[in-house]
N, C-alpha and C positions, 0 to 999 in steps of 0.2 A: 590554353590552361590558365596563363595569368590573366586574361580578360575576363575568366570562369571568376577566377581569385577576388579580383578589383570588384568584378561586382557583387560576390558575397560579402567583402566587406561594408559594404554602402546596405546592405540587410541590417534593420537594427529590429530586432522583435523584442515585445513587453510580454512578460509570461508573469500571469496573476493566477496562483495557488489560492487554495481559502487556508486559511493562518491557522490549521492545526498539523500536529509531526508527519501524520500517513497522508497529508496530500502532498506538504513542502516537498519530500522528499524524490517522490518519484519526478515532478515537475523541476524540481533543480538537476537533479539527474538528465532527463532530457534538455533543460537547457546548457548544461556541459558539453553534452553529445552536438549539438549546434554549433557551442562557443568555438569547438575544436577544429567544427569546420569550415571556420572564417569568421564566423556571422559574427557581429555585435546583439551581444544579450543582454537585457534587463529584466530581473527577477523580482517583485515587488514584494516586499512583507510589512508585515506591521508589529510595531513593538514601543513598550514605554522605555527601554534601555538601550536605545541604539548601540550604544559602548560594547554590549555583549555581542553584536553580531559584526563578521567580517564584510570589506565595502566590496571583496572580491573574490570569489571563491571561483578554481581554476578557468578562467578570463570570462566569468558571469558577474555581472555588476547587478550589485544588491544594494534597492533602491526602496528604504525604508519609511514608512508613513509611520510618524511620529502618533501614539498613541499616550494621554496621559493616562496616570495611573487610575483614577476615577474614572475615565471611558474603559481603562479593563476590567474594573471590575463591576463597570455596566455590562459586561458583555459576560461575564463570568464563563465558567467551563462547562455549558449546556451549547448542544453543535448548534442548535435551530437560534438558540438565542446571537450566537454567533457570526451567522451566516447574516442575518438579519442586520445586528450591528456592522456588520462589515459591509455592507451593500452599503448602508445609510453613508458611512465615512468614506467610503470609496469611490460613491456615486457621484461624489462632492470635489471628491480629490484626484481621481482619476485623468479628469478632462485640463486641471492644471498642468498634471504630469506631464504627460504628453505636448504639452504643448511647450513647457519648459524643453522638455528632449530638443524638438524642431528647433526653437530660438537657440539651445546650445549647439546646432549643426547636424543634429544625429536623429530625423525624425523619425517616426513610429509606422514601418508597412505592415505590420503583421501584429495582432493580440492574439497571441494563446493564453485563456482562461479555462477556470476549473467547471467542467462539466456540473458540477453542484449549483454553478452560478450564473444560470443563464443569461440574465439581465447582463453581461457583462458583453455578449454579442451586440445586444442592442446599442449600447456607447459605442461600440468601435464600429458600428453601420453607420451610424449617428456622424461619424467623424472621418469617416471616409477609410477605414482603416480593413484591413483584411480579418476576421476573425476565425480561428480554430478551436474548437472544443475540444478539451482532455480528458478521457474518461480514467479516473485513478483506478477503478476496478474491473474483475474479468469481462471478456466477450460477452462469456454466456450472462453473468448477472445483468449487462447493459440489455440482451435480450430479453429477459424477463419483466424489467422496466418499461422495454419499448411494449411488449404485448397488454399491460396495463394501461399503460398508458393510452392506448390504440381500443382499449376496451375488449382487446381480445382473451385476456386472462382478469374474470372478474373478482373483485373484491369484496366482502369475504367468501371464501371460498367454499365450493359446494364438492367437488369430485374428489374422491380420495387418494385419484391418481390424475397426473397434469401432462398431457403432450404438445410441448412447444417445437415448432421446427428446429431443428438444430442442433437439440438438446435431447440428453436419454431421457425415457420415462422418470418422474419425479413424484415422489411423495409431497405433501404439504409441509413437514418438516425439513425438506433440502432447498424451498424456499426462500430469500431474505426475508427475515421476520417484520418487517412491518407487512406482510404479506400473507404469513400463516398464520400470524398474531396482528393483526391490524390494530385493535384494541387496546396496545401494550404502546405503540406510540402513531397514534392518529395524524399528526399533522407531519410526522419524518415522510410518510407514505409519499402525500405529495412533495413536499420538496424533494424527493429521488424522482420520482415520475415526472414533475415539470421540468427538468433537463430537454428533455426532448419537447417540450413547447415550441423552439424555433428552430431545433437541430438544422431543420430546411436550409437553413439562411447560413449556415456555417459553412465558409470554404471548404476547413479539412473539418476531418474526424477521426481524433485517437486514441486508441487503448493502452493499455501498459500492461503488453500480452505481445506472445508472439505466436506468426503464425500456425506452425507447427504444433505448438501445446492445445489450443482452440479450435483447429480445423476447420470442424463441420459448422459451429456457429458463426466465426468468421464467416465464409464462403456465404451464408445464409444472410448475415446483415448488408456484406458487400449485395446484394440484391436488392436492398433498399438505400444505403449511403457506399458513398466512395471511402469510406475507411481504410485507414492504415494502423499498421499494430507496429511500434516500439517501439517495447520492453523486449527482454523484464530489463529495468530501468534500477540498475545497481554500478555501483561505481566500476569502474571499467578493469580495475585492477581484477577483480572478483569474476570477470566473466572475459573478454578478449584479450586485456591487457594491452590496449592499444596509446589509452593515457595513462602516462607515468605518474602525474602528478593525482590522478582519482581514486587514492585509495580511499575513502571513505567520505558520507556524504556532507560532512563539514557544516550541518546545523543540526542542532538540539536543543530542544526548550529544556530537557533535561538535564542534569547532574550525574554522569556516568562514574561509577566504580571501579573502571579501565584498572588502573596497577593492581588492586584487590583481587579483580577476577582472572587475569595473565597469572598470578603468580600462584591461585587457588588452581587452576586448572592444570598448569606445568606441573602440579605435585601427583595429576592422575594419571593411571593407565589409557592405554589406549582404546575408543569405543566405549568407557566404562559410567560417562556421566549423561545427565538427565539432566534438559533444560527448559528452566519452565517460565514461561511468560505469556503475557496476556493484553500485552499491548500497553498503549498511553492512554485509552478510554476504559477498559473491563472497568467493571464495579461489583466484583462477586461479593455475595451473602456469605456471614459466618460463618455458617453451618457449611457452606461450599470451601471456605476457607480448610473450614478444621478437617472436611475429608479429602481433600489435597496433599493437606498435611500427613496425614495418619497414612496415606494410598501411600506417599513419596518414601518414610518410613519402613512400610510393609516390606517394601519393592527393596528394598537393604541398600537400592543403588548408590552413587554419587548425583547430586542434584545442586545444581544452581539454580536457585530460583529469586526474580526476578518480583520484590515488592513494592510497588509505588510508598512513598514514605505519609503518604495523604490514607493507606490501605493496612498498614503495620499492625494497626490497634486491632487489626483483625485474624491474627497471628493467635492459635494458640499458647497461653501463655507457657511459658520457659521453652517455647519449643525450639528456638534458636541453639539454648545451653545444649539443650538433650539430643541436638543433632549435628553438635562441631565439628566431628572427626567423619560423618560422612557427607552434608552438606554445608552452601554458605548460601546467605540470603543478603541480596543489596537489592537498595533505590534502582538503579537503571544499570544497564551495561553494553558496551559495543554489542550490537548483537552480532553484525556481521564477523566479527572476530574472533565471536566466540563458534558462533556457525561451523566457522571454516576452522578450527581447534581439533588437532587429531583426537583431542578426549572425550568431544559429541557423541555419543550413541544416540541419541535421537531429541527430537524436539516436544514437548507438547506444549502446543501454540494455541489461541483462539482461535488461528485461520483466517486474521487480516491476510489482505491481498499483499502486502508488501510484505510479511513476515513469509509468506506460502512460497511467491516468489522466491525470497532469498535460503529459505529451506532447499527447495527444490535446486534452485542455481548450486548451491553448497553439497547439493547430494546428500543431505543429511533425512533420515526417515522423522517421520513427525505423528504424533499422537495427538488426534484432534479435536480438538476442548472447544466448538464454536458459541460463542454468548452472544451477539447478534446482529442487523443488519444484514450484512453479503457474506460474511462468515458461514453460516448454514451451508452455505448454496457451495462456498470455496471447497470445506469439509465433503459434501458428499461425491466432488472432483479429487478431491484426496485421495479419498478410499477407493470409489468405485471406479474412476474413468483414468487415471492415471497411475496408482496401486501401487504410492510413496508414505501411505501409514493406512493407521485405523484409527475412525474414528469412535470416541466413547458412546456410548447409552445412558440418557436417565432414566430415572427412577420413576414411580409415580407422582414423588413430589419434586418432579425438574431436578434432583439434585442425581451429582455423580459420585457415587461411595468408592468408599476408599479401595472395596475389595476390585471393583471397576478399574480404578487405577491400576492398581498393581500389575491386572491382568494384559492393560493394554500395554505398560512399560515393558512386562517380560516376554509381551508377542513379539514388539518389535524388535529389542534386542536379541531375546534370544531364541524366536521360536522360530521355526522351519518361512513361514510366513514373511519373518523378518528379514531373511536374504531374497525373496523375490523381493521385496520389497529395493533394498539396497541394488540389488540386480537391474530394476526398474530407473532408480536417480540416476545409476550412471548414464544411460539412454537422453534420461532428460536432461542432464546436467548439459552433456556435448550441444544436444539441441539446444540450448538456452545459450551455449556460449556461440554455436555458429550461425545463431539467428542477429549477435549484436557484432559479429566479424563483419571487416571488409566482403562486401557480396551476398551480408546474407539478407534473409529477407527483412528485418526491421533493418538492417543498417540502407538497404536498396529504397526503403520507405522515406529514411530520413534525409537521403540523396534526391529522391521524387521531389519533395519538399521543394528541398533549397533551389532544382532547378528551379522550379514552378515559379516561384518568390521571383525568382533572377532576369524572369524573362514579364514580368510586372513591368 
């Protein structure tokens, strides 16, 4: 056992996220899960304020590529622009890094990078270095990529029904939308499909999923890659409670309203409030805006609702005033905390994979608002394949009316539907926590791992 020990320590792995909130998080999350079990970790970001980020979050060293403020706003808030910019600085700075590590004593056996960035395999082939692939989103969305990819699901689309192994029958709308909307962003397409350019060449391969939730797609990829799943990749407090120190994920590009919303929430009943968010990307439409509004209203519930401050101006006007005494609207907020808040009655989320996830781990029911990418594809796993919400319908004009809202809030609260519903989480909740337990299957994955590394 201590020869086990000595030599996880002498493991030192570089894990490179791409530098937006839903990839850092799930990927620092796994590298906690590592930190804890011996390894030396390094977690790469990039930032013009180093000052704002900590150099150690529970024994994961965070190793920042200094960005000035002019290269970020070369790189602005567009993903593809992003990825792009970040390869270019990364491609550059990478090969220093690493090489710095080995002269400080601590060299580099392992790169775990972000499945969005494949080119990241090729440096660590290049350097003699082991590489792993992270996939940030579900099984099955990685399966819909790979059949694209493979040519076997062509683009655009001709059938009006889709059968991929592994997966239910599918509409063209439970699709990621660069897929049923190719048209709407042309070049996202390929950069999710070229992931799997070199996949071959990757040591591991993993999801941030566990095996249980995914099943039949797992079992279906393991056919093609040795894949390992996990997740769900949330601080440990929140699911096994094995690290004491992991109660939350300890990085935010945002501004959270933490006191604001503990003390707005303590003042409600139990089950009686509506939480509503849409991630660090959404960009809805005013008109989408104002029947949110009017839906949330209708619904007479309690609602927190979560407005990016760059999104405000899209806020019916006085509607803040005219709605104090049953909702409150901020910039950002723990979500995990409010998740797990006995005054949750349900979620409606876009259906990010890290928001579904921690829905689900939380047991919380969710009403499903997907705007696009793999969201579609999460949503139609919402509703039909795991039966922990519903999701909305639009309109003719893509939009969702307010009377839409209301109906889906009082299904899930209060309709006969809404306790299978809740009946349903607590199933999955257990499952999600005994897949990140000692013995279960993502924690047996993350043991796989470290032997595997140890005997390198």
């Amino acid at each position: 056992m201590e020869k086990e020990k000595e030599r996880a320590n002498r493991i030192h792995i570089l894990v490179v996220p791409l530098p937006v909130q839903g990839h850092i998080n799930p990927m620092l999350q796994f590298s906690k899960r590592l930190a804890a079990k011996g390894l030396r970790v390094t977690l790469v970001t990039i930032s013009s304020n180093t000052e704002a980020i900590e150099t150690q979050l529970c024994k994961v060293k965070i190793e920042p590529i200094h960005a000035t403020s002019e290269e970020e706003e070369e790189a602005g808030n567009n993903v593809e622009n992003k990825v792009l910019w970040f390869q270019t600085i990364l491609s550059r700075r990478l090969p220093q890094l690493i090489l710095k590590q080995e002269n400080d004593g601590y060299p580099i056996i392992c790169l775990v990078y972000d499945s969005a960035m494949p080119w990241v395999l090729d440096t660590a082939k290049g350097l003699g270095i082991f590489g792993a692939s992270f996939f940030t989103h579900s099984c099955a969305v990685g399966a819909v990529y790979y059949n694209v990819h493979e040519g076997l699901l062509r683009v655009p689309l001709k059938e009006p029904t889709i059968s991929l192994p592994g997966l239910p029958l599918l509409e063209p709308q439970d699709l990621p939308s660069f897929i049923y909307d190719p048209g709407s962003y042309p070049s996202f397409l390929n950069l999710v499909v070229s992931r799997f350019s070199n996949i071959s060449g990757a040591d591991w391969i993993f999801f941030n999923t566990f095996h249980e939730l995914e099943k039949e797609v797992v079992n279906w990829m393991r056919t093609r890659w040795p894949i390992m799943t996990i997740g769900p990749t949330l601080p440990s407090m929140y699911l096994d409670k094995r690290l004491e120190d992991d109660k939350d994920y300890g990085f935010s590009i945002f501004n959270s309203n933490t006191e604001a919303c503990k003390k707005w929430l303590e003042s409600k009943e139990t089950g009686t409030v509506v939480y509503v968010s849409f991630g660090s990307m959404a960009n809805l439409g005013e008109k989408q805006m104002e029947e949110i509004a009017l839906g949330l209203k209708r619904s007479n519930a309690n609602f927190l609702w979560v407005v990016r401050e760059s999104e405000t101006h899209k806020l019916p006007s006085n509607f803040e005033e005219q709605t104090s005494e049953k909702g409150l609207v901020v910039n950002w907020c723990p979500q995990l905390e409010v998740l797990g808040h006995r005054a949750l009655g349900c979620f409606m989320t876009h259906c990010g994979w890290n928001s579904t996830l921690e829905a689900l781990s939380s047991g919380v029911p969710m009403v499903a608002m997907p705007q696009w990418t793999d969201q579609t594809t999460n949503a139609k796993f919402v509703e039909d394949e795991w039966k922990v919400g519903v999701r909305v319908k639009v309109d003719q004009m893509g939009i969702v009316t307010k009377e839409e809202i209301e109906r889906c809030i009082a299904e899930v609260i209060e309709g006969e539907r809404g306790k299978e519903i809740k009946r349903n989480l607590m199933r999955w909740r257990e499952l999600a926590k005994e897949a990140m337990d000692e013995g279960g299957s993502s924690d047996k994955n993350i043991e796989e791992f470290i032997a595997t590394l140890s005997c390198k």
